[in-house]
C-alpha positions in Angstrom: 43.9 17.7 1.6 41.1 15.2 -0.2 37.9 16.1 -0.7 35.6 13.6 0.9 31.7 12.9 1.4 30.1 13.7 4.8 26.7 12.3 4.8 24.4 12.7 8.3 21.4 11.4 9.5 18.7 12.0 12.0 21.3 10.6 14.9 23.2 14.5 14.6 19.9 15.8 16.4 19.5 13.1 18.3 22.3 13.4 20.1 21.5 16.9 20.8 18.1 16.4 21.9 16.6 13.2 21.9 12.8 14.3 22.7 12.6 17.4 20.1 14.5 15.6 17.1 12.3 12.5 17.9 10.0 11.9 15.1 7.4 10.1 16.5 7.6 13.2 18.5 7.1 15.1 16.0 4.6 13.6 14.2 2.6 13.1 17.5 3.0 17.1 18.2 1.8 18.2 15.0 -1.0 15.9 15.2 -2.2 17.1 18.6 -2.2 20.7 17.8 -5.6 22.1 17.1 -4.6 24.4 14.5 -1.9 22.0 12.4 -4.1 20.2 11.0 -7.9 20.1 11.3 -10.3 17.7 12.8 -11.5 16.2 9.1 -8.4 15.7 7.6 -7.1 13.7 11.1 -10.3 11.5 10.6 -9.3 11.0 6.3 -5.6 10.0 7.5 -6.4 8.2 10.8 -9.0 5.7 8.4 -5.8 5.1 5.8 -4.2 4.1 8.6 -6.4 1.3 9.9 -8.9 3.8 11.5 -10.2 3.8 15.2 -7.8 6.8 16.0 -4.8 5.8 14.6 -2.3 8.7 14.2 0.4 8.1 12.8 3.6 7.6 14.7 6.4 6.2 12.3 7.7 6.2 8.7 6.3 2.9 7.7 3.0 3.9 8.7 2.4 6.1 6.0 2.4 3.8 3.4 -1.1 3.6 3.0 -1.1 7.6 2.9 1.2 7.4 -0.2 -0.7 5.0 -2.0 -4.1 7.1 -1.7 -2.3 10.1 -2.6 -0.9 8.5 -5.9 -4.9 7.5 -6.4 -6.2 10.4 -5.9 -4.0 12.1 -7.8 -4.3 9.7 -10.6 -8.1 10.0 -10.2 -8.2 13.9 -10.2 -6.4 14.2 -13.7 -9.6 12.4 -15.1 -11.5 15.2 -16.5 -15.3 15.7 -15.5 -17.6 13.4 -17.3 -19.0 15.8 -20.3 -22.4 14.2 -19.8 -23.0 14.6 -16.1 -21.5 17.2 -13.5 -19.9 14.8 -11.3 -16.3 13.9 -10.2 -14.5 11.2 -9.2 -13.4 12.3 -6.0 -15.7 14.2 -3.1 -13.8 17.9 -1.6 -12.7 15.9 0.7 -11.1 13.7 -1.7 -9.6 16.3 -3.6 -7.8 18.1 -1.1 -6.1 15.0 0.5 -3.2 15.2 -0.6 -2.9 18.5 0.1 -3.5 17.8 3.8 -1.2 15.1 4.0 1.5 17.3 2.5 1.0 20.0 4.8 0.6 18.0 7.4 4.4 16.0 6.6 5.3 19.6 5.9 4.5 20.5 9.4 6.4 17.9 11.2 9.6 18.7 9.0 9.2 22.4 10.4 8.9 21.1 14.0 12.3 19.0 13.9 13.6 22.4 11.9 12.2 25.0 14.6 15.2 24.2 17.3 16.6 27.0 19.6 19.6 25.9 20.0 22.6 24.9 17.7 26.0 22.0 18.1 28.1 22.6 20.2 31.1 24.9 18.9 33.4 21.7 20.1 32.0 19.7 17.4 31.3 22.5 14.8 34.2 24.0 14.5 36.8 21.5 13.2 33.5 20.7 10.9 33.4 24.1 9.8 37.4 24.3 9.3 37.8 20.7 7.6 34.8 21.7 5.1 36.2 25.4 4.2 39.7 23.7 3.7 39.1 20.7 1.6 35.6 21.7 0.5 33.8 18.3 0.7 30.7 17.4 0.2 27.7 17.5 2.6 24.3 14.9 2.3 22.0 15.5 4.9 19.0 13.0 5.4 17.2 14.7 8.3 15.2 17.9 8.0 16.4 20.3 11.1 18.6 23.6 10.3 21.8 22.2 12.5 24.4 21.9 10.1 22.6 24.5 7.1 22.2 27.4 9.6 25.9 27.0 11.5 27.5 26.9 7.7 25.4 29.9 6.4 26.3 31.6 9.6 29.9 30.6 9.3 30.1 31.9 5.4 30.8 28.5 4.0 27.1 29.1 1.3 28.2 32.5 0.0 26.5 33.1 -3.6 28.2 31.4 -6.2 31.9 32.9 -6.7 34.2 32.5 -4.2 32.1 30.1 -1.7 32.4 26.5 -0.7 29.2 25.0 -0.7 26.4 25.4 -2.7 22.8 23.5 -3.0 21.8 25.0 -6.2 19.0 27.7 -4.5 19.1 31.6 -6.4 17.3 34.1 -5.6 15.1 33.3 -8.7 14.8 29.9 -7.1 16.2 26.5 -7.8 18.0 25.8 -11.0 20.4 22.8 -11.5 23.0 25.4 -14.0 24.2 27.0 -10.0 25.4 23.8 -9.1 27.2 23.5 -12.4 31.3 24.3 -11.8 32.0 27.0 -14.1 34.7 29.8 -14.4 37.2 27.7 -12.5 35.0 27.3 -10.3 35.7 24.1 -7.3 32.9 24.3 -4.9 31.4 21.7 -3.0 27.9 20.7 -2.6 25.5 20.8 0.3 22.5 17.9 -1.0 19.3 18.1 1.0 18.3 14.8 0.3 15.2 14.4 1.5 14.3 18.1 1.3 13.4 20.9 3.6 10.7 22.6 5.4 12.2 26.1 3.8 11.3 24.7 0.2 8.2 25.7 -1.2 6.6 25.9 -4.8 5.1 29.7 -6.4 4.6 29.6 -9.7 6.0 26.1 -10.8 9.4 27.3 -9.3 11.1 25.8 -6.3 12.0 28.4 -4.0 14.0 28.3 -0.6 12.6 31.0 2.3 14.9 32.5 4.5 15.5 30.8 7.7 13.7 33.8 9.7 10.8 33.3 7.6 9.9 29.5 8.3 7.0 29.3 11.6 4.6 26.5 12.7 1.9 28.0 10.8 3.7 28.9 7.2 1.1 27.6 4.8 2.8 26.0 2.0 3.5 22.4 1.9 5.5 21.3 -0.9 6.7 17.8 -3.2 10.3 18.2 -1.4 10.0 16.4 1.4 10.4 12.6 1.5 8.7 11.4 4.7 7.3 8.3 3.8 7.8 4.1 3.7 11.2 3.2 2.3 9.2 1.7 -0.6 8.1 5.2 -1.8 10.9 7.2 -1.1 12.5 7.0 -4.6 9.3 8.0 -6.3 9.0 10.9 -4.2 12.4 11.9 -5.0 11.7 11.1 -8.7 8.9 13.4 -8.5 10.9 16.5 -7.2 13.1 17.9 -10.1 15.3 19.3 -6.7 15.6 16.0 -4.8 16.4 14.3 -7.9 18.9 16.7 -8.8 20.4 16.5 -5.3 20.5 12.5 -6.1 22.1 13.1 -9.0 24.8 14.9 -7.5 25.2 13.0 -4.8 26.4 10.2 -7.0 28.8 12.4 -9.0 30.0 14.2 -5.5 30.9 10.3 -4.2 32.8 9.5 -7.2 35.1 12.5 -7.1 35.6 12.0 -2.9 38.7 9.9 -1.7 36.2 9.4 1.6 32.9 8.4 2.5 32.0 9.6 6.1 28.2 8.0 7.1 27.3 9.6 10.3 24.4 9.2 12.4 22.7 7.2 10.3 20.3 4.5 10.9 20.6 2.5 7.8 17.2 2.1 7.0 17.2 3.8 3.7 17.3 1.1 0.8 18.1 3.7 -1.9 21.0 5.6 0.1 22.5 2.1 0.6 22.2 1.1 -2.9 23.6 4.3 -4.0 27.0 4.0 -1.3 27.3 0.3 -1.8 28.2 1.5 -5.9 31.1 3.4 -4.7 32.1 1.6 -1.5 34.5 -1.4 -3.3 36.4 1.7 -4.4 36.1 4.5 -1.8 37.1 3.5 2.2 33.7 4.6 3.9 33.7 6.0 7.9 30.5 5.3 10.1 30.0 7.2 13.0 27.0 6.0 15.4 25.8 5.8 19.1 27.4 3.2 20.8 24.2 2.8 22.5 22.5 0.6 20.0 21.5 -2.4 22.1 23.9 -5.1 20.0 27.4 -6.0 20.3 30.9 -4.3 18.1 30.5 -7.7 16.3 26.9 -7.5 14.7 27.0 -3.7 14.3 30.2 -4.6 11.7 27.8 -7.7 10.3 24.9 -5.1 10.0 27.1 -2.1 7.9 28.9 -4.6 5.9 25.2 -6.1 4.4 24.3 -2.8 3.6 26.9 -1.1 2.2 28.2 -4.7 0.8 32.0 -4.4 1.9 33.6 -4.4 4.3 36.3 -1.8 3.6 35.0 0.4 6.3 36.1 1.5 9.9 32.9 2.0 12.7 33.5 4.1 15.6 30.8 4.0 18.2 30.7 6.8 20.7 28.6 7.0 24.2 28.2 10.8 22.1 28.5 11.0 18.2 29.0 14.7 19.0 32.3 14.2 20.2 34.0 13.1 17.5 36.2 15.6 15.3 38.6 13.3 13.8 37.6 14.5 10.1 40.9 14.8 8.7 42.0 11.7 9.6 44.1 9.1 7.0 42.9 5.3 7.4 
């Protein structure tokens, strides 16, 4: 059977649990917790964003956070004049970006903390159409759905004899795991726009253990995107993983008869970009909510703009959950 590309967005969890997977949710939760994130660093973000007790509440929001971060930064690798014993930036200033990343770090534990799993309905012809034909698997949203039910079903198994892997050792990341050796056909599972369970020690990338991930683990880390869509491709040019992931992404879609989008909001300029290269020669499969307040007609007008074709079939479910038709021939 073909190998395809299965690529899902934030709409998997939503249609699990609309209030914990929300991420204004989130981001409101993480905010209002007293220990998250503390009282000065709320007041430093709430003025980038407009101040008067702004929190922020959305994606495009944090535009302004990204831009003072890139200052910052930019004004922190300025050595100390060699005259006076001043800096460009106050404490505050210099740990700013350190509170913004642990504070997007927190909400991307939040949406990954989640009881509950899929429903075996849904996961199982997953599971079985992945282990058969090995495809590919992008995921944009941050939660442990899909990575926890495929470690748990032995699908990520080391390196020999497994069917995904997303290029994480024991040592750490390193882009030569994801290289196909020895006769070697796995798939890959991307993380796109990271993970709560990355962190940094010692200039590596490391993955924790899913056990080992709470609302008060310390470390944020570079391998999250959570931002506008204007910065997201610089934050994933900045991560040597997320642009390794990016890279493989593109390499994973050209070797894929199939493009399955599901859950997926279309709201990410680069993912678009990145499909809309392959999708005059691969047939691509959305999945979404048929709940989306506008008619069969526009949602077709909508998809075809931003993959720029039209050589795709939509289905639109009342639940996205329900669909199992992975294997199927168009």
């Amino acid at each position: 059977m073909p190998r395809k590309t299965l690529i899902f967005g934030n709409g998997l969890g939503m249609a699990l649990d609309s209030r914990h997977f929300s991420l204004t949710n989130a981001m409101a939760d993480v905010w209002n917790d007293p220990i998250a994130i503390s009282d000065v660093h709320k007041e430093l973000i709430s003025q980038c964003l407009g101040g008067n007790g702004v929190i922020p509440a959305r994606e495009d929001q944090l535009d302004p956070l990204h831009l003072v971060i890139s200052a910052c930064r930019t004004l922190s690798s300025i050595n100390m004049s060699q005259r006076m014993n001043v800096h460009w930036l106050s404490q505050e200033g210099l740990q700013f970006p350190v509170a913004v990343g642990n504070y997007i770090h927190k909400v991307a534990t939040r949406l990954h903390l989640y009881a509950h799993g899929l429903p075996q309905g849904f996961l199982d012809p997953l599971i079985a159409f992945v282990r058969q034909t090995k495809s590919h698997v992008a995921t944009l949203n941050y939660d442990k759905l899909l990575y926890g039910a495929f470690l748990d079903a032995g699908l990520m198994a080391g390196y020999f004899h497994t069917t995904l892997v997303d290029g994480m050792v024991a040592n750490g990341f390193s882009s030569d795991a994801l290289a196909r050796l020895y006769n070697n056909d796995f798939g890959y599972y991307l993380h796109l726009h990271g993970s709560p369970l990355f962190f940094d020690h010692h200039g590596l990338a490391r993955k924790r253990d899913r056990h080992q991930l709470n609302p008060f683990s310390p470390e944020g880390s570079d391998h999250i995107v959570l931002t506008h869509v204007r910065h997201k491709r610089s934050v994933i040019g900045a991560s040597m993983v997320l642009s390794t992931y990016w890279n493989y992404l593109g390499f994973s879609l050209n070797e894929s008869q199939e493009i399955i989008v599901f859950g997926y909001s279309g709201d990410d300029d680069h993912l678009n970009d990145v499909i809309a290269a392959y999708a005059q020669s691969k047939h691509i499969v959305i999945v979404e909510w048929s709940g989306i307040d506008q008619t069969e007609a526009q949602r077709l007008a909508f998809w075809s703009q931003k993959f720029k074709t039209r050589n795709f079939h939509l289905w639109r479910l009342p639940n996205v959950l329900t669909f199992t038709q992975w294997d199927h021939v168009y």
